[in-house]
C-alpha positions in Angstrom: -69.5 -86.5 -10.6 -71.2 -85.7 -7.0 -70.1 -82.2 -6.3 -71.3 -81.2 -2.4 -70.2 -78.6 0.0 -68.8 -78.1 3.3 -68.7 -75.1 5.7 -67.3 -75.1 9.3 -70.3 -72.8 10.4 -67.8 -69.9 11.8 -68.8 -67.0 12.9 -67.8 -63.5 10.7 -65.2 -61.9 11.3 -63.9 -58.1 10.7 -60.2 -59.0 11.7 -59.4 -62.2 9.9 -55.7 -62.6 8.8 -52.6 -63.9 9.5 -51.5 -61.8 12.4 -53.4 -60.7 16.0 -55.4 -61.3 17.5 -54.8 -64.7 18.6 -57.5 -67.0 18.4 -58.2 -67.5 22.2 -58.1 -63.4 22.0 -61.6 -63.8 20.8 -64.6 -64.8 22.2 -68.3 -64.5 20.3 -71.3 -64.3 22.7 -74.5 -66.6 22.2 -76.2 -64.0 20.0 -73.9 -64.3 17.5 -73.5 -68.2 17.4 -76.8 -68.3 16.7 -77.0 -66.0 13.8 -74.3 -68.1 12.4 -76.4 -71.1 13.0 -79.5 -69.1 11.2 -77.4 -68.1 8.5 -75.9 -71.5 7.7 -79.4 -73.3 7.3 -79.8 -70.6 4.5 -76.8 -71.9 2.8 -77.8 -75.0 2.9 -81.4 -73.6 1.5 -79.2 -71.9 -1.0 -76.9 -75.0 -2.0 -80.0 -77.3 -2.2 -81.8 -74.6 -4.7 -78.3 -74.4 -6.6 -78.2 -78.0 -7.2 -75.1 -79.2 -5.2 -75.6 -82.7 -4.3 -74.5 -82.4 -0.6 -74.0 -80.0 2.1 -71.5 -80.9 4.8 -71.1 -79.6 8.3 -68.7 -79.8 11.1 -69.2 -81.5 14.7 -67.2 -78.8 17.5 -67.8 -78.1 20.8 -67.3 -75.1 22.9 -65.5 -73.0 20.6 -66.0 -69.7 22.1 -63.2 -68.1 19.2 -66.3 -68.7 16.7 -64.6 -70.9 14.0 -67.4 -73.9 14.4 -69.9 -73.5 16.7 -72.8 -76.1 15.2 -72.3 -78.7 17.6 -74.4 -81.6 16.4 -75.0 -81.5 12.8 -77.5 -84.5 12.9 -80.3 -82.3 14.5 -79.1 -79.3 12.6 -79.5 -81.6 9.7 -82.4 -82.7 10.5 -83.8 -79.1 10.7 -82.1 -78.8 7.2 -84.0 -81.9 6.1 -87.0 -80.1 6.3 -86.2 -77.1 4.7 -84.9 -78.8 1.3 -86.1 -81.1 -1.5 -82.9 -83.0 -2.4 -79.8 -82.1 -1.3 -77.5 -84.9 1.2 -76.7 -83.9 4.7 -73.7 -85.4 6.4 -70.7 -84.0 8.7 -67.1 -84.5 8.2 -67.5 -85.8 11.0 -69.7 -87.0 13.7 -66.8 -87.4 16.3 -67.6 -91.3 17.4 -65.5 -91.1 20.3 -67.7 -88.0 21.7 -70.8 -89.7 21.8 -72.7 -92.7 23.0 -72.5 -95.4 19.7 -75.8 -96.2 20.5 -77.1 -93.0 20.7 -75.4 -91.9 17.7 -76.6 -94.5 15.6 -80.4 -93.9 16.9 -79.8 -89.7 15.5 -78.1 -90.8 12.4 -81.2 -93.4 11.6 -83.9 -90.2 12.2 -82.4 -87.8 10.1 -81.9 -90.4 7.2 -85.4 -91.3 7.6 -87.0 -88.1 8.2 -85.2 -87.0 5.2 -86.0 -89.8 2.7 -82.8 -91.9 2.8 -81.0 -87.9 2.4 -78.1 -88.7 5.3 -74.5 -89.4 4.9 -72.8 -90.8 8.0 -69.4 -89.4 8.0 -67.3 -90.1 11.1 -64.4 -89.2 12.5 -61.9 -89.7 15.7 -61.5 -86.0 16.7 -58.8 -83.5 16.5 -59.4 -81.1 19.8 -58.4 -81.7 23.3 -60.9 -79.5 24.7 -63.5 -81.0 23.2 -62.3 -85.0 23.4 -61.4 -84.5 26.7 -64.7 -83.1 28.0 -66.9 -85.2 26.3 -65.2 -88.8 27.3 -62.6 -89.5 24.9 -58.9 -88.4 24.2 -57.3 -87.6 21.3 -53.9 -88.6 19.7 -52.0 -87.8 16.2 -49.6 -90.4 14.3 -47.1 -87.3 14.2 -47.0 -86.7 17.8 -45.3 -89.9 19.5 -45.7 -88.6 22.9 -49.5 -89.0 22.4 -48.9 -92.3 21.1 -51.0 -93.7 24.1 -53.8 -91.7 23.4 -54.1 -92.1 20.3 -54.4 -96.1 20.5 -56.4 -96.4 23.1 -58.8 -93.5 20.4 -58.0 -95.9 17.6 -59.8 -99.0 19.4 -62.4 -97.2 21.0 -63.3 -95.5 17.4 -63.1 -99.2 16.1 -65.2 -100.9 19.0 -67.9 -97.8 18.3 -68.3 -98.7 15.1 -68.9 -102.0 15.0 -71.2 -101.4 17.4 -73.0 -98.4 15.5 -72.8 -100.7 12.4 -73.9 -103.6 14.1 -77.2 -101.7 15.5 -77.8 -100.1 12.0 -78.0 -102.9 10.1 -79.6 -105.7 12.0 -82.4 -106.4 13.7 -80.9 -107.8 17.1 -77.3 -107.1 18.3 -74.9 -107.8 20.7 -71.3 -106.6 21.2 -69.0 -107.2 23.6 -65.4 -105.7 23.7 -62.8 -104.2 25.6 -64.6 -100.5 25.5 -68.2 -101.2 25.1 -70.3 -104.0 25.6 -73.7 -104.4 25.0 -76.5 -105.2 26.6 -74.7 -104.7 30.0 -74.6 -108.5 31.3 -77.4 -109.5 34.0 -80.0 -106.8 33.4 -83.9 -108.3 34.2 -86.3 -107.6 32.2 -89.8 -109.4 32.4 -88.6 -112.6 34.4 -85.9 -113.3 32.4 -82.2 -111.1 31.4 -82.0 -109.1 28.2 -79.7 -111.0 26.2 -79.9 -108.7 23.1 -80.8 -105.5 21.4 -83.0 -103.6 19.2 -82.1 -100.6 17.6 -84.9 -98.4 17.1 -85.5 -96.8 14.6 -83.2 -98.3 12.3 -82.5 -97.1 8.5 -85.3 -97.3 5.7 -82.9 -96.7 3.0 -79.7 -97.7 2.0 -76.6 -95.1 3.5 -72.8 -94.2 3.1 -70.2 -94.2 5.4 -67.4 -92.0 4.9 -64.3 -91.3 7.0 -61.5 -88.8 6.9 -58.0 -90.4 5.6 -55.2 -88.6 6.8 -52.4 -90.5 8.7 -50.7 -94.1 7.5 -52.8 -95.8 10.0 -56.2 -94.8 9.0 -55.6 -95.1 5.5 -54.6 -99.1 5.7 -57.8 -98.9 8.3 -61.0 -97.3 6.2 -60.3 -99.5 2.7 -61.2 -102.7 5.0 -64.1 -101.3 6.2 -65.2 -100.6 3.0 -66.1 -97.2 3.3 -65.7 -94.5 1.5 -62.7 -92.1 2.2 -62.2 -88.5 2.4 -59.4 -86.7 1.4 -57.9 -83.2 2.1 -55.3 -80.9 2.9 -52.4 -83.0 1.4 -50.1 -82.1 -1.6 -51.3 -83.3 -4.9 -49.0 -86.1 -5.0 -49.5 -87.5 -1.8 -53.5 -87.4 -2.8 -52.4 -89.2 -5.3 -50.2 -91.9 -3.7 -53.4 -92.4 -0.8 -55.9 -92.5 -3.3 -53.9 -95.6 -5.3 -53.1 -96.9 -1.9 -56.5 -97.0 -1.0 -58.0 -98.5 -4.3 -55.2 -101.5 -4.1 -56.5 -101.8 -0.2 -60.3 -102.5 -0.9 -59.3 -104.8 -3.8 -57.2 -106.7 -1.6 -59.8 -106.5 1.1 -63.0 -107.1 -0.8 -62.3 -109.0 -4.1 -63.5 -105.9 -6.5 -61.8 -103.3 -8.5 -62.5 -100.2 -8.1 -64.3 -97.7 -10.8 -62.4 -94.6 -11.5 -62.7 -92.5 -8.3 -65.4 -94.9 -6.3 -65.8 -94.6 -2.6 -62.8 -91.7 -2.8 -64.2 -88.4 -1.9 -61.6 -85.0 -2.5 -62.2 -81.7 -0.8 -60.7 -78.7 -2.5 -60.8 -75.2 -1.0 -61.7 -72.8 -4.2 -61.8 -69.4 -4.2 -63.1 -67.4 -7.9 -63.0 -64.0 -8.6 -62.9 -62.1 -11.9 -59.1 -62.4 -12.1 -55.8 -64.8 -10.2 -54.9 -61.6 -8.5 -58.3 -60.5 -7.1 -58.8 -64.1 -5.8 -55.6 -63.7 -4.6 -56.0 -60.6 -2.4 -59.6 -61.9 -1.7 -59.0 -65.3 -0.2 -55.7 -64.4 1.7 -57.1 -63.3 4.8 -59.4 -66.2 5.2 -56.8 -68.8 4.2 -54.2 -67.1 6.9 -57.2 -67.4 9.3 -57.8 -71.1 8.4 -53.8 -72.0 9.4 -53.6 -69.5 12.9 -56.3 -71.7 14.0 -55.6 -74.9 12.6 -51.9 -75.4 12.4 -51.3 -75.9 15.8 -53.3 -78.7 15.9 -51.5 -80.4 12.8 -53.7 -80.5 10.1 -51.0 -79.2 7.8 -48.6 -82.6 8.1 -50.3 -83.2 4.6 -48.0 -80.7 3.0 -45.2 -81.3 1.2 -41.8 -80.6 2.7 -38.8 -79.2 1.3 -37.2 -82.9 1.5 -40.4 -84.2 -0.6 -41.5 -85.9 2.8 -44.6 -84.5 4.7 -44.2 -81.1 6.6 -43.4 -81.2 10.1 -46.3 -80.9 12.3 -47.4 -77.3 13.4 -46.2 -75.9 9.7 -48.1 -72.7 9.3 -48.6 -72.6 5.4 -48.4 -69.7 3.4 -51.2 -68.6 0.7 -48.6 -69.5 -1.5 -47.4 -72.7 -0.3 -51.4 -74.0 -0.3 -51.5 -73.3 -4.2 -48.2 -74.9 -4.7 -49.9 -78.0 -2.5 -52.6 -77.2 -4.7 -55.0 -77.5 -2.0 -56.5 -74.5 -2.3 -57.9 -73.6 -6.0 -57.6 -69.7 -6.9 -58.8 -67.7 -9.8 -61.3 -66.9 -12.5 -63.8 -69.7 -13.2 -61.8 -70.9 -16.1 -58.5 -71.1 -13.7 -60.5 -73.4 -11.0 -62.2 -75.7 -13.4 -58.7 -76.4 -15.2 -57.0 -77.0 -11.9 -59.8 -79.3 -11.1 -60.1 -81.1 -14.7 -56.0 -81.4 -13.8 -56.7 -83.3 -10.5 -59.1 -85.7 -12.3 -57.1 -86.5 -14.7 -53.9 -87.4 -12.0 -56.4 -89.2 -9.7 -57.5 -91.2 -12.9 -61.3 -89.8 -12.4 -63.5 -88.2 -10.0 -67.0 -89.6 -8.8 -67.2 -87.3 -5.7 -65.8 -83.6 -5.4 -66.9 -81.1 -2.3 -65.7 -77.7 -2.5 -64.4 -75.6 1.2 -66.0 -71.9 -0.2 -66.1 -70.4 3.7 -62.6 -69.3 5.2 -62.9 -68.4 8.7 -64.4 -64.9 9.3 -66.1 -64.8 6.0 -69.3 -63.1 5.6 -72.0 -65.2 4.4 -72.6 -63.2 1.9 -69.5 -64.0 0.3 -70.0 -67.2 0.7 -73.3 -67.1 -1.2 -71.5 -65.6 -4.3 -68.6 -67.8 -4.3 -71.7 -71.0 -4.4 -73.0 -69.0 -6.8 -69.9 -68.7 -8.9 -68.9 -72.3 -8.7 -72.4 -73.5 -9.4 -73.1 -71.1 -12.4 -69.4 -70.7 -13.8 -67.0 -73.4 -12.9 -69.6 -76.8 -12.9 -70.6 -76.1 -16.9 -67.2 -76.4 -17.7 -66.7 -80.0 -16.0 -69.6 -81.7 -17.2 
């Protein structure tokens, strides 16, 4: 099994918790962004020297509250690239619709060569107005129907990106031409004559992944097709498990091959160990409350189990307590978290990639540092 990590790259916080000040209450000056920025290349230092096979970041834009503030985590990774041996870099996600396909595709295929075939492109359609907006895309949700414009026309520009991106990263001419993107622009000269195709340079020297988030109905009968991998988080155990079959019977249908237990399905668990349940408890509350003030208005908790057995209602606001019930966070000695996660394997029928979520927002890295430390040294012995 691939274990790998992921951190948002927030800044630390002294008043993390579930009540004021409001998020947009807040606002972190450049200083301290890029200390966060300084201190999240030594985690990834720190996971590579630890053994994790990956280190994950975010992609966010101008998020003056300090939750993510790496912006482009293909030159941060590239930077990382050069400070470790062996460790994967991706993001979760490169938000497609935010950049120029092209453009991405041209940074993703540096970093994977500059780090010796050591990049993971993980991509994503967005979650943030303010950031979607700005940066020439707009963003919709399957739970919110009066966004149900948006988020088609996000769905087929995401799809037109990537056969674009996938197109220029794997051959050596291309052409596309679609409804969003076309490429090369008809009737541009070029040396007596009109450029009729393109060459991507550079391109990959080494084989790659591609891995997209799976959260909504849509995506799900979407990625499997593809043939990517998919990631999965923030759902209750049962709906991970009722995606993660779907999926398998997806690609199968799509691609003529069976599965091996847990291939091209990625889970992300948000663990938290201290010496006993009720220290982790105390420990991880603030941080988890944190998580949800920010998050939960934009959704991300519709993965949650309702009352009815159907998915929460969007905007839910979890308790500490619901997310262990969801069992989507892990709290509580080593022994604790390895058994919940031997439990997941066993209802997922087999995991082949894990990545932990060790930072809440407002953490000190410090912390963080310990809690890799713990899951490295204490809780990975007891899966192998």
């Amino acid at each position: 099994m691939r274990v790998g990590v992921f951190l948002f790259g927030g800044v630390e916080m002294d008043d993390a918790g579930a009540g004021p000040p409001a998020p947009t209450d807040r606002r972190y000056n450049n200083d301290v962004v890029w200390e966060t920025s300084e201190k999240m290349l030594d985690m990834g230092v720190l996971c590579d020297r630890l053994g994790y096979d990956s280190f994950w970041l975010t992609e966010h834009h101008f998020q003056f509250e300090g939750y993510e503030v790496l912006p482009n985590g293909l030159l941060f990774g590239a930077i990382l690239a050069e400070r470790t041996e062996r460790i994967r870099i991706g993001s979760m996600f490169n938000i497609v619709g935010q950049w120029h396909p092209l453009r991405l595709a041209e940074d993703f295929a540096t970093l994977h060569n500059i780090s010796g075939g050591r990049a993971i492109l993980g991509v994503g359609r967005g979650t943030v107005p303010r950031e979607a907006q700005s940066l020439g895309t707009d963003i919709g949700s399957f739970d919110n129907p009066d966004k149900a414009e948006a988020d088609a026309q996000n769905r087929k520009q995401f799809d037109e990106a990537m056969d674009v991106i996938q197109l220029a990263l794997n051959n050596e001419t291309f052409s596309f031409h679609g409804d969003v993107y076309g490429f090369p622009p008809p009737g541009i000269p070029d040396r007596g004559g009109f450029v009729e195709e393109l060459t991507l340079l550079p391109r990959p020297l080494y084989p790659y992944e591609t891995w997209q988030a799976i959260t909504s109905p849509p995506t799900l009968e979407y990625v499997p097709r593809k043939g990517w991998g998919g990631v999965f988080w923030l759902k209750h155990h049962l709906f991970t498990k009722q995606f993660w079959n779907r999926y398998a019977d997806l690609y199968q249908e799509s691609h003529g091959s069976t599965l091996a237990a847990g291939e091209k399905r990625l889970l992300v668990i948000n663990p938290w160990i201290a010496d006993s349940r009720e220290q982790a408890i105390e420990e991880v509350r603030d941080g988890h409350d944190e998580f949800w003030k920010f998050l939960g208005p934009y959704g991300w908790s519709r993965g949650y189990m309702g009352e009815d057995g159907k998915p929460s209602a969007p905007g839910l606001i979890p308790t500490l307590e619901q997310s262990l019930e969801n069992r989507t966070w892990l709290v509580g000695t080593a022994d604790d978290v390895a058994e919940q996660i031997t439990a997941y394997g066993d209802e997922l029928g087999g995991l082949a990639d894990l990545v932990i979520f060790p930072n809440m927002p407002g953490d000190a890295y410090s912390q963080t540092a310990e809690q890799l430390h713990r899951f490295a040294e204490e809780v990975l012995p007891k899966l192998s």
